[in-house]
N, CA, C and O atoms as a Tinker XYZ file with bonds, in Angstrom:
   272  protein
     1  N    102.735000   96.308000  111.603000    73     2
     2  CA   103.498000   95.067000  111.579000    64     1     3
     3  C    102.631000   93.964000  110.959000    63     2     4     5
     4  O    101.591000   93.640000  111.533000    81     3
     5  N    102.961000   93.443000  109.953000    73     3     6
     6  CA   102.045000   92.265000  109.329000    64     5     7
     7  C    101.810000   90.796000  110.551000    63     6     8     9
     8  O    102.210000   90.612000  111.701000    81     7
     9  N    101.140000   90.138000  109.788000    73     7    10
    10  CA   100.926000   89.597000  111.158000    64     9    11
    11  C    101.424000   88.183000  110.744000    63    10    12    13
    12  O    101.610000   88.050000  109.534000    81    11
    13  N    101.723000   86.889000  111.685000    73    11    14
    14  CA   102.360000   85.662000  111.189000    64    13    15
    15  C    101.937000   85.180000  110.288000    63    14    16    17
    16  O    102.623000   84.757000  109.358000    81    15
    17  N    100.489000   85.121000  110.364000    73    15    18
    18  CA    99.834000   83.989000  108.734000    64    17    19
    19  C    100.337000   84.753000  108.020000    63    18    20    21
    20  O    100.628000   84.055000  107.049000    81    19
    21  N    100.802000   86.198000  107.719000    73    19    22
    22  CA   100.689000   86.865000  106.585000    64    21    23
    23  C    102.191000   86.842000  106.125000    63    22    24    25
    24  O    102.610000   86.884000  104.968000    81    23
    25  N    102.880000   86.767000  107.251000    73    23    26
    26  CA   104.440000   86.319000  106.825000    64    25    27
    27  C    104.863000   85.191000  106.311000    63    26    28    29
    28  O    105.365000   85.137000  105.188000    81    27
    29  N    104.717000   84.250000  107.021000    73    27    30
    30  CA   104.446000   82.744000  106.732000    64    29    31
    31  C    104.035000   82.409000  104.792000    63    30    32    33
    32  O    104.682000   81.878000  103.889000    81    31
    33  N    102.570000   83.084000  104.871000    73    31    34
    34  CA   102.026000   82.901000  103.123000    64    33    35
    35  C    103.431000   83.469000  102.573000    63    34    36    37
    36  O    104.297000   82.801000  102.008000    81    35
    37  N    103.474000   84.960000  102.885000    73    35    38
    38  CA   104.607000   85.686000  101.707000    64    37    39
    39  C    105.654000   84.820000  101.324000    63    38    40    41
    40  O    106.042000   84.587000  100.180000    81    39
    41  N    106.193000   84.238000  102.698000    73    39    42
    42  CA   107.671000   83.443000  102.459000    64    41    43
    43  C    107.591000   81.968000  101.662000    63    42    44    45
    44  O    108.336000   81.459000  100.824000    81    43
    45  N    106.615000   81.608000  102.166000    73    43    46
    46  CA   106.088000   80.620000  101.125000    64    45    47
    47  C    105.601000   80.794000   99.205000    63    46    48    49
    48  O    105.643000   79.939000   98.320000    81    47
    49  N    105.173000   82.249000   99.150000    73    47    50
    50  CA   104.771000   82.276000   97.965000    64    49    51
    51  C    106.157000   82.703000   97.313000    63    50    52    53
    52  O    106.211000   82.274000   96.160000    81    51
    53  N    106.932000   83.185000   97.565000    73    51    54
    54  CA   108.440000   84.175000   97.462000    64    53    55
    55  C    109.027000   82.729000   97.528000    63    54    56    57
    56  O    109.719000   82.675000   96.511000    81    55
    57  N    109.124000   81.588000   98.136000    73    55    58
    58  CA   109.749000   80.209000   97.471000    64    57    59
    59  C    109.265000   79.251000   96.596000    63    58    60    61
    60  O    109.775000   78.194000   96.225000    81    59
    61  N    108.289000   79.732000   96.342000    73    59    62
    62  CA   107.181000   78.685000   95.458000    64    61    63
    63  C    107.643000   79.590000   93.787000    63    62    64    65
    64  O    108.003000   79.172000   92.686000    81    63
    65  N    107.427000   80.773000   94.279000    73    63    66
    66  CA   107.905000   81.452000   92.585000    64    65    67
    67  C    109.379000   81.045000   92.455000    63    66    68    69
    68  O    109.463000   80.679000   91.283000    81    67
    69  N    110.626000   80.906000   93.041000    73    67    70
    70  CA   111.623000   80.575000   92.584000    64    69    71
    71  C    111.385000   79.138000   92.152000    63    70    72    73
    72  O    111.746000   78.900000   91.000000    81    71
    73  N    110.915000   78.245000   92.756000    73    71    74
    74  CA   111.066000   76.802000   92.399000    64    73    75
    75  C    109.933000   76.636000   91.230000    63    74    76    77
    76  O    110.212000   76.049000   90.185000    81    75
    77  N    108.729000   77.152000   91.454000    73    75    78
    78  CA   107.593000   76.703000   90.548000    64    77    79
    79  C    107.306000   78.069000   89.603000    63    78    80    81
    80  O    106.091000   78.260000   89.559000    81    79
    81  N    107.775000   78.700000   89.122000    73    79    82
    82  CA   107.214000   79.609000   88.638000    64    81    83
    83  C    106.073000   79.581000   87.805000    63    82    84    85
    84  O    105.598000   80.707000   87.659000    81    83
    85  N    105.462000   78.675000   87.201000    73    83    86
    86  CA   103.845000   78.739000   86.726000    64    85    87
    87  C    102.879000   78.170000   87.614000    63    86    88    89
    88  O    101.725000   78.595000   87.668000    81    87
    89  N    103.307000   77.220000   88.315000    73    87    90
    90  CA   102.718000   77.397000   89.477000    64    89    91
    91  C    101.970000   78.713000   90.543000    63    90    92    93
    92  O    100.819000   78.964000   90.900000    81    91
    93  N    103.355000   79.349000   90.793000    73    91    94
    94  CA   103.309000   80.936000   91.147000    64    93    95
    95  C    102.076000   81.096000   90.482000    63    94    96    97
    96  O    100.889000   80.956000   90.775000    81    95
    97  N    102.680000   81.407000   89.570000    73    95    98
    98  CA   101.577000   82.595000   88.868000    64    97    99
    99  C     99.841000   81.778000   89.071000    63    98   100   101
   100  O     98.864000   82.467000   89.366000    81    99
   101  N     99.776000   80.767000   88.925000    73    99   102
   102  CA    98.228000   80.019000   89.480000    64   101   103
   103  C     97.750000   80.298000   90.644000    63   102   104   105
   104  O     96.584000   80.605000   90.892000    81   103
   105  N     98.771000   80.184000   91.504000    73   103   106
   106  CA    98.363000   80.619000   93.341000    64   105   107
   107  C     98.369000   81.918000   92.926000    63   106   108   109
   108  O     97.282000   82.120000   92.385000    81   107
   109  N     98.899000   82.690000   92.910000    73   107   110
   110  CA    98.791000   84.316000   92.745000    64   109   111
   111  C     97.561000   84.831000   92.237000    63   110   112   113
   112  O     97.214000   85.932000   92.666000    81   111
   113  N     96.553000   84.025000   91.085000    73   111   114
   114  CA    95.360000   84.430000   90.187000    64   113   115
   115  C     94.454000   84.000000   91.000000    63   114   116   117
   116  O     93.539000   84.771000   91.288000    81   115
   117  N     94.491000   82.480000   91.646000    73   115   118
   118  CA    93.295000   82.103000   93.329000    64   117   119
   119  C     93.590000   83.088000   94.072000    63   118   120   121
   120  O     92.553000   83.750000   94.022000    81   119
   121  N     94.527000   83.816000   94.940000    73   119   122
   122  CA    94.248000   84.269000   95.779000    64   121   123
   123  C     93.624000   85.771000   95.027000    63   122   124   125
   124  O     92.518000   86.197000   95.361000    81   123
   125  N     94.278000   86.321000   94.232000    73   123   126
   126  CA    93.651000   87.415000   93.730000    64   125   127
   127  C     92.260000   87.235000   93.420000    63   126   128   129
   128  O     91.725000   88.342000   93.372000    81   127
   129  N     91.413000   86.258000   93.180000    73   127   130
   130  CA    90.328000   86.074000   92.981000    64   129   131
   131  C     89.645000   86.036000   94.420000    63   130   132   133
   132  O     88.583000   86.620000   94.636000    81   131
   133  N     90.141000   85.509000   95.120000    73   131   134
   134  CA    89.357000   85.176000   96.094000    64   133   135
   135  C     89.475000   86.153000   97.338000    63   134   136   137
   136  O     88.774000   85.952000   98.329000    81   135
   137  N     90.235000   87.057000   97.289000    73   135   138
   138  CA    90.523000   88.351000   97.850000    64   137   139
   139  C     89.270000   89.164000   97.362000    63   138   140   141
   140  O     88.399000   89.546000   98.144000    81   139
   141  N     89.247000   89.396000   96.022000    73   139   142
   142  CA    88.332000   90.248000   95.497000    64   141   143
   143  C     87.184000   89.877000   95.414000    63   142   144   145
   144  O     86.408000   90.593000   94.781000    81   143
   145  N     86.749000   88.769000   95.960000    73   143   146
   146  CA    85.378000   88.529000   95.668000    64   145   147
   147  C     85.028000   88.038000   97.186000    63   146   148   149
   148  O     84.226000   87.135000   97.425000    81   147
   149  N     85.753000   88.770000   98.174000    73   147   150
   150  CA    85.203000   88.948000   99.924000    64   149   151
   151  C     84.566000   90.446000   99.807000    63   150   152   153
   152  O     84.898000   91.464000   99.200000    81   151
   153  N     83.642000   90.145000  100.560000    73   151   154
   154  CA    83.201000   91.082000  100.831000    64   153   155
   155  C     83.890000   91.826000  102.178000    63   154   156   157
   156  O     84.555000   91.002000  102.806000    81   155
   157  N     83.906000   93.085000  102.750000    73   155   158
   158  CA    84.310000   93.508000  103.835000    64   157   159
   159  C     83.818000   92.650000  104.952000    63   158   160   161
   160  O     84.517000   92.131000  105.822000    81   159
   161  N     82.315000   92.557000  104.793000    73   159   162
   162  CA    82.239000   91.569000  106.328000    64   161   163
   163  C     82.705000   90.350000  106.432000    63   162   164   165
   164  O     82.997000   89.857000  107.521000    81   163
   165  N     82.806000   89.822000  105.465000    73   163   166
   166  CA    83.499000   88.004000  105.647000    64   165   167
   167  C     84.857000   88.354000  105.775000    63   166   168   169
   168  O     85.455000   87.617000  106.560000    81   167
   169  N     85.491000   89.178000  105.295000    73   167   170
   170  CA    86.857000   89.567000  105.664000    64   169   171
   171  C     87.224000   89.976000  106.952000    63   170   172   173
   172  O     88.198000   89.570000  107.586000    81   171
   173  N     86.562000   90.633000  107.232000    73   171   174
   174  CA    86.088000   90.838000  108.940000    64   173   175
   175  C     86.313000   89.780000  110.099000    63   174   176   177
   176  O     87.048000   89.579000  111.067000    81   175
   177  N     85.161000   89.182000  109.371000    73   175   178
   178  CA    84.896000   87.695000  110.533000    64   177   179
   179  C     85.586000   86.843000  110.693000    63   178   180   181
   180  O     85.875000   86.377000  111.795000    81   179
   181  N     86.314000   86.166000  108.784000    73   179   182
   182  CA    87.364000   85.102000  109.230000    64   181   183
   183  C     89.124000   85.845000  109.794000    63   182   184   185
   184  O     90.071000   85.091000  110.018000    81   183
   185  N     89.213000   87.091000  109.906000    73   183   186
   186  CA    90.208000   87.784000  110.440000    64   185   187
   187  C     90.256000   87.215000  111.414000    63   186   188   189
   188  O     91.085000   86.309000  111.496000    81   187
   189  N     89.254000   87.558000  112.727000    73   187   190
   190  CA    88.918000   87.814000  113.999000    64   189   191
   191  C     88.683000   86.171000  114.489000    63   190   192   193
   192  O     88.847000   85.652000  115.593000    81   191
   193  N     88.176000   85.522000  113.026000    73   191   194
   194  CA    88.461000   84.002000  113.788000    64   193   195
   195  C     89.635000   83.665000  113.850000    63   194   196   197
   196  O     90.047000   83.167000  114.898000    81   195
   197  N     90.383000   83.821000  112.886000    73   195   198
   198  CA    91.592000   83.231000  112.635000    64   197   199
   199  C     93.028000   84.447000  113.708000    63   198   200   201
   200  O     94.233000   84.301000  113.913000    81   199
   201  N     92.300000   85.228000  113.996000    73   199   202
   202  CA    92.801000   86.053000  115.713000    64   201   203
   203  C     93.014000   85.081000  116.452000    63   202   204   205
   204  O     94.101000   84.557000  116.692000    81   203
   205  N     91.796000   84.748000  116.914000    73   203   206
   206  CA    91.392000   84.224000  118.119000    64   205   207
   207  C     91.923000   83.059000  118.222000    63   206   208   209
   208  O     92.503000   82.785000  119.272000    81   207
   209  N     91.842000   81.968000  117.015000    73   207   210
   210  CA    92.542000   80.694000  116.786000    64   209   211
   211  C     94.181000   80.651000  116.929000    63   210   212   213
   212  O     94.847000   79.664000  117.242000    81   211
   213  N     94.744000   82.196000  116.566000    73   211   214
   214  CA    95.754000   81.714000  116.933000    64   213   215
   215  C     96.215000   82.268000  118.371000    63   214   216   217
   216  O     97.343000   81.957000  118.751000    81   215
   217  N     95.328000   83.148000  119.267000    73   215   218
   218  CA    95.420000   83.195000  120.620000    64   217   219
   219  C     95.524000   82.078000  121.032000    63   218   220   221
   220  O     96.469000   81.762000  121.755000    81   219
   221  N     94.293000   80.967000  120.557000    73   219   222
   222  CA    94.442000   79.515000  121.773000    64   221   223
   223  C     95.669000   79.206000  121.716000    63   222   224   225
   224  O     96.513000   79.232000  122.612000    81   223
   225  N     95.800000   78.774000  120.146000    73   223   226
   226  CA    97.737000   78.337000  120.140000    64   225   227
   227  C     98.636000   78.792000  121.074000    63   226   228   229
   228  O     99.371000   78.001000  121.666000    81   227
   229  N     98.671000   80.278000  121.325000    73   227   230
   230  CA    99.369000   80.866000  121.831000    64   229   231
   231  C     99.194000   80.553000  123.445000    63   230   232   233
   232  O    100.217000   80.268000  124.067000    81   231
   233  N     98.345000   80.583000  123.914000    73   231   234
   234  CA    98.229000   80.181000  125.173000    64   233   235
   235  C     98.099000   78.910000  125.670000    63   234   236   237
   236  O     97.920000   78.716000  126.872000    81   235
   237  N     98.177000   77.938000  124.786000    73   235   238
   238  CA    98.563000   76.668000  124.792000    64   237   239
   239  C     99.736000   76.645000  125.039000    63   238   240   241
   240  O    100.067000   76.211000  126.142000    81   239
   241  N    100.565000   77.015000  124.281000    73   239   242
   242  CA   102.225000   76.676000  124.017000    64   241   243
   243  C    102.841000   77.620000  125.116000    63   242   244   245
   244  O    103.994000   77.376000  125.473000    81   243
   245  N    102.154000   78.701000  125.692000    73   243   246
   246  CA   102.578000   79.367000  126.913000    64   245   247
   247  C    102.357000   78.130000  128.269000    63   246   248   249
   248  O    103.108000   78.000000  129.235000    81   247
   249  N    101.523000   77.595000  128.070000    73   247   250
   250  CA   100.578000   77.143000  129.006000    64   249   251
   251  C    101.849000   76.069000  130.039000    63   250   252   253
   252  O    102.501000   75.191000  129.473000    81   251
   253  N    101.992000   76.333000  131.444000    73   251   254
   254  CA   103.208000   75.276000  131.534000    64   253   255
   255  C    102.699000   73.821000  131.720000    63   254   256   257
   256  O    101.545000   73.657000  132.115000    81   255
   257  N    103.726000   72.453000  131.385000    73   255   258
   258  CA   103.376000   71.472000  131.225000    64   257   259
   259  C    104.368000   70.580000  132.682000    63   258   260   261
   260  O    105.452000   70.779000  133.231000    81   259
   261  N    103.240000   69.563000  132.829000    73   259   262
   262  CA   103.727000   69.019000  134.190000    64   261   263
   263  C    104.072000   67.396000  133.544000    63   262   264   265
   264  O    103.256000   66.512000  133.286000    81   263
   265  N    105.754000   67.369000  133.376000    73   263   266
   266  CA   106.560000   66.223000  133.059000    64   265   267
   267  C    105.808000   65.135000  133.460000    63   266   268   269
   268  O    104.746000   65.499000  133.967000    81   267
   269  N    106.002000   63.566000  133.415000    73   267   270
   270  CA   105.238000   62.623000  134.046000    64   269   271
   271  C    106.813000   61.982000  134.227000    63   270   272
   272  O    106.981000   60.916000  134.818000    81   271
């Protein structure tokens, strides 16, 4: 199952090519660049940060809140 950031980008890049299409294609050549020039461990690490970052979210917005 892909995971939210990764849905989120797609649906965003999948509306950016209908409206901007050379645009598109610019974001498409950064991220392809910058995909390929991670190494496995930095790919690794900002994964597992960007995990964890969105655990807090998540247990924030679980978290119950006391009205005033």
């Amino acid at each position: 199952m892909p995971s939210e950031t990764g849905e989120i980008c797609q649906t965003a890049i999948a509306e950016l090519e209908q409206r901007d299409p050379e645009l598109y294609i610019a974001v498409r050549h950064v991220i392809f660049w910058s995909v390929t020039k991670t190494t496995v461990e930095t790919f690794k690490r900002d994964a597992a940060e960007r995990g964890a970052h969105l655990t807090r979210i998540r247990a924030e917005i679980r978290r119950p809140r006391e009205f005033k």
